[in-house]
ZAVOFI-944243 format. One record per residue: residue in three letters; x, y, z of N, C-alpha, C in turn. Coordinates in pm, 1 decimal, m for minus. Each point is the difference from the previous one (the first is absolute). Example, Ala and Ser with C-alpha at 12.3 -4.5 7.8 and 13.67 -1.06 7.14 Angstrom:
2
[ALA [1319.0 m569.0 780.0] [m89.0 119.0 0.0] [90.0 120.0 0.0]]
[SER [m35.0 105.0 m72.0] [82.0 119.0 6.0] [m77.0 109.0 73.0]]
***
This chain:
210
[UNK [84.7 m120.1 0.0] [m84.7 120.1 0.0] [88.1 125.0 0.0]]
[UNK [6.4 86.6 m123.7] [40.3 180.2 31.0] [m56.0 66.8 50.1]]
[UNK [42.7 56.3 89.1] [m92.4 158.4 39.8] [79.9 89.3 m91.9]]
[UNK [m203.4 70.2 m70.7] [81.2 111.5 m40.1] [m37.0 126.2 60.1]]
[UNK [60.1 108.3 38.4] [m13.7 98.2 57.9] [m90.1 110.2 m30.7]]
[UNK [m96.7 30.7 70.5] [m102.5 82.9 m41.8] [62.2 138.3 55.2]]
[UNK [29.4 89.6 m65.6] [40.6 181.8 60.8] [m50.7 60.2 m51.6]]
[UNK [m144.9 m18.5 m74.7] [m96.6 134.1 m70.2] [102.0 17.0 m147.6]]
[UNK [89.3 m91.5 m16.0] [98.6 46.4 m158.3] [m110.7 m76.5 m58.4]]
[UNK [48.7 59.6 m197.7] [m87.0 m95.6 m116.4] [55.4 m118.2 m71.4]]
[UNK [m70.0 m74.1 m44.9] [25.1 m110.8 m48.9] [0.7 m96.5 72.8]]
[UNK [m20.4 m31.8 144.4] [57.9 m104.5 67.3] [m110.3 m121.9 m28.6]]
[UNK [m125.4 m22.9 m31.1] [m66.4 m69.1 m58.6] [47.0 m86.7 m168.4]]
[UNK [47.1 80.5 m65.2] [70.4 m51.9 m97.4] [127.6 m109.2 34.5]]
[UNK [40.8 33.4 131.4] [122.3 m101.3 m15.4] [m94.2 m102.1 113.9]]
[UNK [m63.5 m1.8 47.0] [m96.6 m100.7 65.9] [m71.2 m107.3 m143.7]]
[UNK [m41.2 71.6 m113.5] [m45.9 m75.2 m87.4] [86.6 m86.2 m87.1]]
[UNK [137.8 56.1 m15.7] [84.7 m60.7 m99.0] [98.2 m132.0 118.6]]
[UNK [m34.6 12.9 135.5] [48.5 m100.4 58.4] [m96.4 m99.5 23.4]]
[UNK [m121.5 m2.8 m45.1] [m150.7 m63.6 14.3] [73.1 m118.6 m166.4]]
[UNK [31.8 76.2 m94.4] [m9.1 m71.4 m110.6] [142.9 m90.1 12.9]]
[UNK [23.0 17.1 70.9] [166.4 m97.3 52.2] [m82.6 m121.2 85.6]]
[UNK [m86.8 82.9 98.2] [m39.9 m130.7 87.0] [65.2 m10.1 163.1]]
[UNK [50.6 145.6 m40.4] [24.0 61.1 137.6] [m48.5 65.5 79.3]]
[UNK [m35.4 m77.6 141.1] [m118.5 75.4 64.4] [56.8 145.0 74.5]]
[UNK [m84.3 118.0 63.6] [78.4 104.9 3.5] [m148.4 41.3 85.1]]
[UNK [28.1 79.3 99.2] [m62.0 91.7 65.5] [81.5 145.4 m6.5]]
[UNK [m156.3 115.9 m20.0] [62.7 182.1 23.3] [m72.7 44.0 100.6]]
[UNK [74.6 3.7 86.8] [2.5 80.7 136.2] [121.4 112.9 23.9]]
[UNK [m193.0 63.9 69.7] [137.2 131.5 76.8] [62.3 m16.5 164.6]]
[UNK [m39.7 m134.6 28.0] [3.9 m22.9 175.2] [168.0 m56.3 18.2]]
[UNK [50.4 98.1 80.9] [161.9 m28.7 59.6] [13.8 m152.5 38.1]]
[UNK [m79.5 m18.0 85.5] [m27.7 m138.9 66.4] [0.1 m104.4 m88.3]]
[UNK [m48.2 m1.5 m128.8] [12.7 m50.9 m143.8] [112.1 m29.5 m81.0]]
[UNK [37.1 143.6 1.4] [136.5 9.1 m51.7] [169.7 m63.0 79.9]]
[UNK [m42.6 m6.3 124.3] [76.3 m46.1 136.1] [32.5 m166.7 m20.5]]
[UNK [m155.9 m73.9 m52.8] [5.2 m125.5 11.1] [18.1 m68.3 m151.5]]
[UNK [12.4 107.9 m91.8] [17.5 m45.9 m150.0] [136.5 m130.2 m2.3]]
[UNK [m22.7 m64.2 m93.6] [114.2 m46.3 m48.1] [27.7 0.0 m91.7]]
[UNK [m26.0 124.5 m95.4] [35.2 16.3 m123.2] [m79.4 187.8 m48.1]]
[UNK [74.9 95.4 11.2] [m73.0 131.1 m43.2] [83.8 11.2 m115.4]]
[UNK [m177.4 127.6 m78.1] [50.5 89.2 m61.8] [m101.1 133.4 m22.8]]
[UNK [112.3 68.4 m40.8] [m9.2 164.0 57.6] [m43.6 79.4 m139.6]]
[UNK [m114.4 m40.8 m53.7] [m8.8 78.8 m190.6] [m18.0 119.6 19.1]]
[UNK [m80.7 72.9 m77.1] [m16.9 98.7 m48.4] [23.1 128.1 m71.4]]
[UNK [m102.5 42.4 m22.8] [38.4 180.6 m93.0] [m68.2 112.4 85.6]]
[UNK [80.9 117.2 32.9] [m9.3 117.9 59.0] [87.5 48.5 26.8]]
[UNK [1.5 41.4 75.4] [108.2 112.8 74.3] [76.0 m49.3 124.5]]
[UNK [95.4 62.1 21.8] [39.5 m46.2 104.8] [m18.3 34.3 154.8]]
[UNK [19.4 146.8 m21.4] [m61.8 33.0 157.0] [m96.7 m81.3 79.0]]
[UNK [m102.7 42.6 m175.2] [m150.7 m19.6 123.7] [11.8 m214.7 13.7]]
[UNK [62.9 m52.4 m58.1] [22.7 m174.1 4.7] [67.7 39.2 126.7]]
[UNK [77.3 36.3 52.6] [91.9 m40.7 95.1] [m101.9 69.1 167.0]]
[UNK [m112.0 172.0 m47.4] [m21.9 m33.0 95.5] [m171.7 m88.1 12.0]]
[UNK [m27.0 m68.7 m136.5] [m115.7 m128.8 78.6] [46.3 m96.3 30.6]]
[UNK [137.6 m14.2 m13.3] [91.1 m170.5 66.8] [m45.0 59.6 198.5]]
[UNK [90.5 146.9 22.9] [m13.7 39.4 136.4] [m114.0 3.3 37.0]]
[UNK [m87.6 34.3 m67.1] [m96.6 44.7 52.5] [m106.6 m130.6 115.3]]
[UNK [17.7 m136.1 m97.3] [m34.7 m122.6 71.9] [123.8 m81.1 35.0]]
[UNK [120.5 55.4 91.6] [89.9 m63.8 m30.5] [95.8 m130.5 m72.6]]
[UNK [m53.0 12.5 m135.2] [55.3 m80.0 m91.1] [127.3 24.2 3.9]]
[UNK [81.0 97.8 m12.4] [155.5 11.2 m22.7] [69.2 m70.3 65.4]]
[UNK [m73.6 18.9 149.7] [126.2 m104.5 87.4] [m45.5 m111.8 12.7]]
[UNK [m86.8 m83.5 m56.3] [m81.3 m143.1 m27.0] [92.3 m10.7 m82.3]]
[UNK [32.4 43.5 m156.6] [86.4 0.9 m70.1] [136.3 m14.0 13.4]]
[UNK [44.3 93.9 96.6] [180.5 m49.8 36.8] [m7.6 m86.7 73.2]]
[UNK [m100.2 m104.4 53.6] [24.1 m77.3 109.0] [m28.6 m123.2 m44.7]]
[UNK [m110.5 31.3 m101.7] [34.9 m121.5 m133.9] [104.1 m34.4 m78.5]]
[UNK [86.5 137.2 m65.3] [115.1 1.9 m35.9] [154.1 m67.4 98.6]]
[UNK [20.2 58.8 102.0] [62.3 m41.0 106.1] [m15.8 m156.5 7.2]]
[UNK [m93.6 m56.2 66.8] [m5.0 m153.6 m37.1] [m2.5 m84.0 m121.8]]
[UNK [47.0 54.7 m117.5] [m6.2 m40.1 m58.4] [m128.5 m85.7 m133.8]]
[UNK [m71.4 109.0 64.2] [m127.5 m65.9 m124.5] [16.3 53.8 m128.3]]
[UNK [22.9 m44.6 m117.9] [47.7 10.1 m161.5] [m165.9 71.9 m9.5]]
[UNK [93.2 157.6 m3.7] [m76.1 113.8 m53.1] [2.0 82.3 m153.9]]
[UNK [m121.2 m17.4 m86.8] [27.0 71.4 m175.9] [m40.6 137.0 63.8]]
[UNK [87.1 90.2 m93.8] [m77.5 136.6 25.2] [12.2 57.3 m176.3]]
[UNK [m132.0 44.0 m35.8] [m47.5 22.0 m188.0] [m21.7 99.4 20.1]]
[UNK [104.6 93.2 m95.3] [m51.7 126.8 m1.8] [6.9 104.4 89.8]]
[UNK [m96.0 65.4 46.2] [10.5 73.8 120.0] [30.0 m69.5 134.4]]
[UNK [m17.3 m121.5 m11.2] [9.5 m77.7 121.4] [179.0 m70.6 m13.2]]
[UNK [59.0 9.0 m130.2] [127.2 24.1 21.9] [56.3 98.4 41.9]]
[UNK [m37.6 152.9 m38.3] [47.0 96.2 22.7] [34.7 m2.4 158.8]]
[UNK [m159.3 m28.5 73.8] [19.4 40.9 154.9] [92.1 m78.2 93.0]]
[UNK [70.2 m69.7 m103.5] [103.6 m120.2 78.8] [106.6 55.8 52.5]]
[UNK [18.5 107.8 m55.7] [139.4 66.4 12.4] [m38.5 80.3 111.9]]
[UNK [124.5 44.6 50.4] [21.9 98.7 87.3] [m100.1 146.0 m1.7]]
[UNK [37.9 29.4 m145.3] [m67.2 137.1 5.3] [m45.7 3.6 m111.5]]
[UNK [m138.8 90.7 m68.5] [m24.0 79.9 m165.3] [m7.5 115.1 23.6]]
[UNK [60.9 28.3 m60.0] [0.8 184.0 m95.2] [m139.1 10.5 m22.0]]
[UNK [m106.6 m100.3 m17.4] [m148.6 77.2 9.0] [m49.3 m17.0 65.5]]
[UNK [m7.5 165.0 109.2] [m67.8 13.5 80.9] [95.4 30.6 106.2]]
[UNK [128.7 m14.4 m32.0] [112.9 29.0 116.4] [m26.1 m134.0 111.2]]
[UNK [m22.8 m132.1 m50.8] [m55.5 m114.7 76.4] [77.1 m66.8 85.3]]
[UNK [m22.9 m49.3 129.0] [118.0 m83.6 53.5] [m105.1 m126.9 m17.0]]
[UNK [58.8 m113.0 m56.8] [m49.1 m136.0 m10.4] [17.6 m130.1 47.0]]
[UNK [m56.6 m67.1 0.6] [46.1 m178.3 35.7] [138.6 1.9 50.8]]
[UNK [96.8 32.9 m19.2] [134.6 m42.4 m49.1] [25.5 m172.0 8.3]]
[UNK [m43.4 m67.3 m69.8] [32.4 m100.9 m36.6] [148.1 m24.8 m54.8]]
[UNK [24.9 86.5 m44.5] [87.9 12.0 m125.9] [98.6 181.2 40.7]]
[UNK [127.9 13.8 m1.0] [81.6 79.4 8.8] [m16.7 93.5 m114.6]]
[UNK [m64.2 87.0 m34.6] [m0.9 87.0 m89.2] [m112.4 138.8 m13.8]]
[UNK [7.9 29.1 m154.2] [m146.5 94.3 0.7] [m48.7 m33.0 m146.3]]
[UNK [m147.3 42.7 m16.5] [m32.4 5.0 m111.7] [m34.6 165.0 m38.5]]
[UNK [72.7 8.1 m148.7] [43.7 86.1 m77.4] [m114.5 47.2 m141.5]]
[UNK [m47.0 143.5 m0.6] [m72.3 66.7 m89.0] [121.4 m69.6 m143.5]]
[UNK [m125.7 m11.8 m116.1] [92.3 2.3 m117.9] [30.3 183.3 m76.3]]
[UNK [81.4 55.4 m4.3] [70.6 128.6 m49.0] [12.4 13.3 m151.9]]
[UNK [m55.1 12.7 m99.8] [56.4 12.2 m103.8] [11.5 118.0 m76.3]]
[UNK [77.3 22.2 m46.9] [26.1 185.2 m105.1] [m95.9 m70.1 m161.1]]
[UNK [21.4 m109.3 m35.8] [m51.2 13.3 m87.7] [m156.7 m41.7 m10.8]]
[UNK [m64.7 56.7 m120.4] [m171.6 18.2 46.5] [m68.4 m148.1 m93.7]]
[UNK [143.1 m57.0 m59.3] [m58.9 m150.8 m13.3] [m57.9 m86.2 68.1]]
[UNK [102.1 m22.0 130.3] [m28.8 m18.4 108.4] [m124.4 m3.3 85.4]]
[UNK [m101.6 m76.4 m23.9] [m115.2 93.3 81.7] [m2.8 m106.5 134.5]]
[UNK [m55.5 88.6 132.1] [35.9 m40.4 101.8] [m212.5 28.4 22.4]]
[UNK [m4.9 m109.2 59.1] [m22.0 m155.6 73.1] [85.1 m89.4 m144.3]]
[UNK [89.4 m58.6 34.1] [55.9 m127.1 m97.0] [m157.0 m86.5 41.6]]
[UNK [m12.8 m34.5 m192.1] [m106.1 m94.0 10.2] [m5.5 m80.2 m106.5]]
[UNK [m27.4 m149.9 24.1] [5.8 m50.8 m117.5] [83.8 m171.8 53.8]]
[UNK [21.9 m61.9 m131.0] [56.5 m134.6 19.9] [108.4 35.0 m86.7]]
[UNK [91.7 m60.3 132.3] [153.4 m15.1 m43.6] [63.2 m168.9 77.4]]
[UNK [112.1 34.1 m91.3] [118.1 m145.2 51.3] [86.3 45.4 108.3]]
[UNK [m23.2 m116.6 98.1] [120.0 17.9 153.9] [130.2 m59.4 m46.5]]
[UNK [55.2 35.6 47.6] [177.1 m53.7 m7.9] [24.6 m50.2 166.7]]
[UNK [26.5 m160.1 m1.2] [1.1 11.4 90.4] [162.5 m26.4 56.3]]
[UNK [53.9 83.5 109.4] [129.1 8.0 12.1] [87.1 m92.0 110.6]]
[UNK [m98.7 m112.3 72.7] [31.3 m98.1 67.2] [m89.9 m103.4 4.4]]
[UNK [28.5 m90.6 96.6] [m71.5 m122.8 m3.5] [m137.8 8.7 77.5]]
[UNK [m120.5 m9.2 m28.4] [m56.4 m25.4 185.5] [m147.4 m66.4 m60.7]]
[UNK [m60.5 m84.6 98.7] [m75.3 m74.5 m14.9] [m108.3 12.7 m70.3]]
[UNK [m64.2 117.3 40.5] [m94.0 102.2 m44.3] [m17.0 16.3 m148.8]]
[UNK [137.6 37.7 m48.1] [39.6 60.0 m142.0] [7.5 m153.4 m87.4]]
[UNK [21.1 m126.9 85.8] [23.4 m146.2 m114.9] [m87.1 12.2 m119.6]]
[UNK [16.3 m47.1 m113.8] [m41.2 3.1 m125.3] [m28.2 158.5 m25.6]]
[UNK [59.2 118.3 22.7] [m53.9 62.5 m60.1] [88.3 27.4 m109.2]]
[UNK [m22.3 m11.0 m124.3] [77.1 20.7 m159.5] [m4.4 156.0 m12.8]]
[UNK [103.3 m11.7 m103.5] [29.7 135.8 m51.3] [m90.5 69.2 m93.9]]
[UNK [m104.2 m90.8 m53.0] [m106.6 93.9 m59.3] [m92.5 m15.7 85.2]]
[UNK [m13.3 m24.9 109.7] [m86.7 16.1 72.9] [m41.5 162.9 82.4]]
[UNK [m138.5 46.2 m40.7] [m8.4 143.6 5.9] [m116.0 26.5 113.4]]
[UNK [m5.3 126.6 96.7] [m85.5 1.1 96.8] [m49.5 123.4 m12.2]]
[UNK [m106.2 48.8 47.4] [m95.0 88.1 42.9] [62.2 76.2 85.9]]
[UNK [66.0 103.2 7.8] [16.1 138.1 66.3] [m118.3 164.9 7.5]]
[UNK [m34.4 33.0 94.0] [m30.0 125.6 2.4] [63.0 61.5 118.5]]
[UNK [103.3 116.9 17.7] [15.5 21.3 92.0] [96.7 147.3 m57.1]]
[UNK [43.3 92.3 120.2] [37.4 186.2 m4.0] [148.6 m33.8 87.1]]
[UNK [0.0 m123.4 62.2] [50.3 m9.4 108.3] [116.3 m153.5 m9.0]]
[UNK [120.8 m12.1 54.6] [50.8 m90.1 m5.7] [61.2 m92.3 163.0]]
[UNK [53.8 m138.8 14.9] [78.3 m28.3 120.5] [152.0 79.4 m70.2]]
[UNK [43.9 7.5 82.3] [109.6 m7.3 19.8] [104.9 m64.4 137.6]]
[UNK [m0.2 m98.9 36.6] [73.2 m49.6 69.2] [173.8 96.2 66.5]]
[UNK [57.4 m26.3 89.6] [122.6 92.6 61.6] [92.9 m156.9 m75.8]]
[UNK [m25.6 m118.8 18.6] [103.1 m54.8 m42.2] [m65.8 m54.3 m112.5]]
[UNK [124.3 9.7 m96.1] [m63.1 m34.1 m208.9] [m25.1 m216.6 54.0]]
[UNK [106.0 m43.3 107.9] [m40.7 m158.9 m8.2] [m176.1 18.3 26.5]]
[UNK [m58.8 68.8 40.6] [m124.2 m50.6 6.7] [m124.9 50.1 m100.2]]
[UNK [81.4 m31.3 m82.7] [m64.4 52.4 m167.4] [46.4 m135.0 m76.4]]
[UNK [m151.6 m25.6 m33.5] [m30.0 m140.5 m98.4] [m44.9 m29.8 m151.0]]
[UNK [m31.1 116.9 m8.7] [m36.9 45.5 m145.4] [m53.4 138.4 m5.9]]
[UNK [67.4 50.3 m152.3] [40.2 124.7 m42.7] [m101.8 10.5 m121.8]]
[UNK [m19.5 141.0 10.0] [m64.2 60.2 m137.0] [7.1 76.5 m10.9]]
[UNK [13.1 85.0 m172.7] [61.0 96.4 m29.4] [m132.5 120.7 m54.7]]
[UNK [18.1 70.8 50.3] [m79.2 126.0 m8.1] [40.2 140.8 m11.2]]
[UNK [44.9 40.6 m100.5] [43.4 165.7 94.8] [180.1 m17.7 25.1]]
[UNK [m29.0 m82.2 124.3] [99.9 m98.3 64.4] [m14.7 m137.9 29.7]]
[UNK [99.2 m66.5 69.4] [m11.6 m139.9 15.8] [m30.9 12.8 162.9]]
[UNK [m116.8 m51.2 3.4] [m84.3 13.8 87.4] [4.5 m116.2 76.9]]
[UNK [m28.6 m76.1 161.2] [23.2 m117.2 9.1] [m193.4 m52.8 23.6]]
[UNK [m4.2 m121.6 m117.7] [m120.2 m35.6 17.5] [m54.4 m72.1 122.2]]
[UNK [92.1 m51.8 61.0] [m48.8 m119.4 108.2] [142.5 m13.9 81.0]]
[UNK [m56.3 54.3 113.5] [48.2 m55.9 113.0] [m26.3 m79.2 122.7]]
[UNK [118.8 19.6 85.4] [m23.8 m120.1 143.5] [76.5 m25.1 77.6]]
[UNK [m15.8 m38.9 108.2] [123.2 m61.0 97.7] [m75.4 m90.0 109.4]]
[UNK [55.6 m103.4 7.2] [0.6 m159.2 39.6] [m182.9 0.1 m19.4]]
[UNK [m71.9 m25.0 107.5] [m140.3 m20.1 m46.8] [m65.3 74.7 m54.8]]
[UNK [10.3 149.5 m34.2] [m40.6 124.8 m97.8] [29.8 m21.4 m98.9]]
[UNK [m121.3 4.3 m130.7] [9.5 8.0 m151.9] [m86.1 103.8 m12.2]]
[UNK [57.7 70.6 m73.8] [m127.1 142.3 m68.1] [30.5 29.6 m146.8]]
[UNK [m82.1 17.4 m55.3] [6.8 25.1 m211.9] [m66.6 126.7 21.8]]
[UNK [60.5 75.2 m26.3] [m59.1 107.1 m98.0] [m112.2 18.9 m155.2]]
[UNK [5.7 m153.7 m27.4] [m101.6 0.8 m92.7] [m160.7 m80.4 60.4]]
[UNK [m102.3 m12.9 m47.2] [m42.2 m53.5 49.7] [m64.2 m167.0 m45.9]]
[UNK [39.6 m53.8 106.9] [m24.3 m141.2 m90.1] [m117.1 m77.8 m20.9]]
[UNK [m105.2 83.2 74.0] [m139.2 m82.5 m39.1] [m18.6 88.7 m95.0]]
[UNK [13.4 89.3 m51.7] [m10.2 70.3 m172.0] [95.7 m79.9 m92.0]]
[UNK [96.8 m113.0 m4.8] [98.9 m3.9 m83.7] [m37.8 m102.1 m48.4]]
[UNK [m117.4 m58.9 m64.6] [m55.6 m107.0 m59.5] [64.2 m179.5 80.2]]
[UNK [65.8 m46.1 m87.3] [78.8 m144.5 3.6] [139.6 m14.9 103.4]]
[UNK [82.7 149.3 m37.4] [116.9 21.8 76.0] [12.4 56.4 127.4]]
[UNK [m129.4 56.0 42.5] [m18.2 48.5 102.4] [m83.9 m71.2 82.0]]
[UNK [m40.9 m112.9 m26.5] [m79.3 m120.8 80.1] [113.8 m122.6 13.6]]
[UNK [131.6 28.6 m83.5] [109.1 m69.3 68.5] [51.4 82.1 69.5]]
[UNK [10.2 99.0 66.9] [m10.6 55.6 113.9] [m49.3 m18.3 114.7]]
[UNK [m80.0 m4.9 m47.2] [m150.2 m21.8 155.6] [35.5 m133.0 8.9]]
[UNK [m11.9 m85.6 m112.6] [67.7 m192.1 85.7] [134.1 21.0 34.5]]
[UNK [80.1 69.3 0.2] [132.3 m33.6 16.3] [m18.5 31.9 130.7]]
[UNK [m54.5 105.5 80.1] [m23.5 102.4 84.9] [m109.4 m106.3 82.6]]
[UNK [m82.2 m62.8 m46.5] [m79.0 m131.2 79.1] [123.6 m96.9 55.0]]
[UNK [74.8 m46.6 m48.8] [46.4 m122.6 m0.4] [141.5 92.9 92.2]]
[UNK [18.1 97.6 26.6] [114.1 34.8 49.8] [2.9 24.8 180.6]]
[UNK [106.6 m47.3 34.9] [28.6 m23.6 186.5] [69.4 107.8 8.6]]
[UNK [54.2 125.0 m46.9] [13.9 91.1 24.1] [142.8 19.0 62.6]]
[UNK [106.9 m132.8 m9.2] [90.7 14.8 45.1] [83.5 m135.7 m92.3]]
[UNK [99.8 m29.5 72.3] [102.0 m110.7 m118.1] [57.2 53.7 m134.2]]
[UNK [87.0 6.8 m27.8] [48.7 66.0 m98.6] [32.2 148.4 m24.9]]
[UNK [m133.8 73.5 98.5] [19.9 114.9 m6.8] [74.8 93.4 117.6]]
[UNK [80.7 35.0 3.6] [93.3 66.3 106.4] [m36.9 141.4 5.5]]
[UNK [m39.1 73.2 90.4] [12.7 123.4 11.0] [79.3 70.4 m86.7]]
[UNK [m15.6 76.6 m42.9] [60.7 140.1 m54.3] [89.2 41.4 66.5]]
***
């Protein structure tokens, strides 16, 4: 069973349905006590960050969350729910989860090609090994919408890269933390080997901290 995390963000029903067609059962709750006894979270959604970080406080989800994290329960975070993994975002001047040693970063561009929310399906590069990422091929392409990026403090905890603007890191993590920046119940075939890889994963073995 996943818990997935209810914080008033969008989409989180969509990744409840695309783990239904796997055959993976999944409860969305917003109850700490829930999230406390999970043995398997994840953290989706689309919005903002402030106001995500303060409906985690507001029912104390955040620290249900590091205390899930801390013991080790193999946590996905999609999207905005990667973003809040990190230490801090630039939107909203946010202090977050810190799951993860870093911040997430506005995309900047001078040129007006560029248009910011990045949106659209693109190919990950992925730049190490990890359970999560198995079978994913090089034409294999995912669903992004996002203004906003991770950026991790150490580059080892960057798993796959994509190029935008800049080379952006698509997916990160450290030991039971995985988070994509794209989202994978939007990514048809390649993004439901995600979600099984992410079923079938103990959240530790192989993977060493950052």
């Amino acid at each position: 069973m996943i818990t997935i995390v209810d914080y008033k963000a969008g989409n989180i029903t969509s990744v409840q349905r695309a783990l239904k067609s796997l055959g993976v059962e999944s409860v969305i709750t917003p109850d700490p006590d829930a999230i406390r006894r999970a043995v398997k979270v994840i953290v989706p959604g689309v919005g903002q960050a402030a106001s995500a970080m303060a409906a985690l406080r507001e029912r104390g989800m955040d620290q249900a969350l590091r205390e899930a994290f801390a013991r080790g329960v193999p946590i996905l975070g999609i999207c905005l729910g990667s973003q809040i993994g990190l230490d801090y975002s630039e939107e909203g001047d946010t202090r977050c989860l810190a799951f993860l040693p870093g911040r997430c970063k506005r995309f900047i561009f001078s040129d007006p090609a560029l248009k910011i929310p990045h949106i659209g399906w693109n190919q990950v590069r992925p730049v190490r090994a990890h359970p999560v990422l198995q079978g994913v091929g090089a034409k294999d392409e995912f669903y992004f919408d996002h203004s906003y990026y991770p950026l991790p403090k150490d580059p080892a905890c960057v798993w796959a890269e994509r190029e935008y603007g800049i080379t952006f890191p698509a997916a990160v993590g450290t030991a039971n933390y995985f988070a994509a920046q794209f989202h994978p119940e939007k990514s048809g075939p390649a993004g439901l080997r995600i979600l099984t890889n992410f079923a079938g994963w103990n959240g530790n073995a192989k993977v060493d901290p950052c």
